[in-house]
N, C-alpha and C positions, 0 to 999 in steps of 0.2 A: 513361728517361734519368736517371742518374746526377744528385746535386744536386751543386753546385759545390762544397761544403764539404767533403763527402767525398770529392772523387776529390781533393782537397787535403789531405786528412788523410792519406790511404790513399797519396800520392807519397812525402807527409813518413814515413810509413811505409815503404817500403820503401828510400829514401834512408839511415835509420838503421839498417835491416836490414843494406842492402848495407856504410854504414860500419864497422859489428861485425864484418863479416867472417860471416855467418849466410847456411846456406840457406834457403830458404821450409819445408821440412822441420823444420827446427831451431827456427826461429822457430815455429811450426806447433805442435809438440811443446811449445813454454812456452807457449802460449796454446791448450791444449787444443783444436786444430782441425786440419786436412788441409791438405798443401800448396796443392791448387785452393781451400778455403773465405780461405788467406791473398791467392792469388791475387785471389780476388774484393773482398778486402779494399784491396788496395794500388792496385785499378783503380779504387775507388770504385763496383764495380758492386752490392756489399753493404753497410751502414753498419758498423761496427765498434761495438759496446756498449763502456761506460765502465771493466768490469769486466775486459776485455782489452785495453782500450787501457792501465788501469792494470800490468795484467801484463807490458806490451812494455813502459814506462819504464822500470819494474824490469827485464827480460833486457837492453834497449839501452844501460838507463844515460842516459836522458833525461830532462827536467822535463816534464812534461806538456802544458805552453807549448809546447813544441821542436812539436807536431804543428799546429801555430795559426798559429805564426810565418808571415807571407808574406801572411797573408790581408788582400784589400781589402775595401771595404763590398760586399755583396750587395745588388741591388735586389730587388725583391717577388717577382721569379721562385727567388731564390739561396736555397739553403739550407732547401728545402720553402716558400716564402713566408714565413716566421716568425722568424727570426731573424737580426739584424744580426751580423755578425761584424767588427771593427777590429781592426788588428794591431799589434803594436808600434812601429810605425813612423807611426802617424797620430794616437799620442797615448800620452804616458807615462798618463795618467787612466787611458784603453780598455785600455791592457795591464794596467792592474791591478787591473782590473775583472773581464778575462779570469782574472786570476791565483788569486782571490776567488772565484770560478765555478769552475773548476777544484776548487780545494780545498775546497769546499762538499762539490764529488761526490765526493772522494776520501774524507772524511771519512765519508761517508753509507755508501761501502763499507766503512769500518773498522770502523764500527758497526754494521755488517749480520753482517759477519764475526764480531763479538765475542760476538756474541749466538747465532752455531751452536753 
């Protein structure tokens, strides 16, 4: 069974897909994968890594937040047991706590990058 967090990132994912006007093919093609491995992505039935999610903000034109937004607290079941998620809406703090987290990993790819 799919964890909560990601069949929520994986919606917000293909919500921004379909707003761009993108096939799963298209999108597929900028994130180095198959139309079915996006498929599996947008159902939450695969997690999505940070290093394509980074890639879809860049082709959608999104903030990274955009895939977080909506989210409630998970209880101990949500999210593999381990991790709280608050959304913008239950706390200017939580979202920018979120925002901090975010760019910690974003960062951590540019430096990963820099260094090939």
């Amino acid at each position: 069974m799919p964890a909560p967090i990601d069949v929520h990132v994986g919606a917000r994912l293909r919500e921004a897909r379909i707003a761009a006007g993108l096939s799963m093919e298209e999108l597929g093609l900028a994130l180095s994968v198959s139309g079915d491995q996006l498929d599996r992505f947008e159902r939450g039935a695969e997690r999505i890594g940070a290093s394509r999610l980074y890639l879809a903000c860049q082709r959608l034109r999104v903030q990274p937040t955009y895939f977080f937004e909506g989210l409630g607290e998970f209880g101990p079941d949500g999210a593999d047991g381990d991790v709280v998620a608050t959304s913008h809406s239950n706390g200017h703090a939580a979202g920018i706590a979120v925002d901090r987290l975010i760019e910690s990993i974003m960062q951590r790819i540019r430096t990963e990058r820099a260094r090939d």
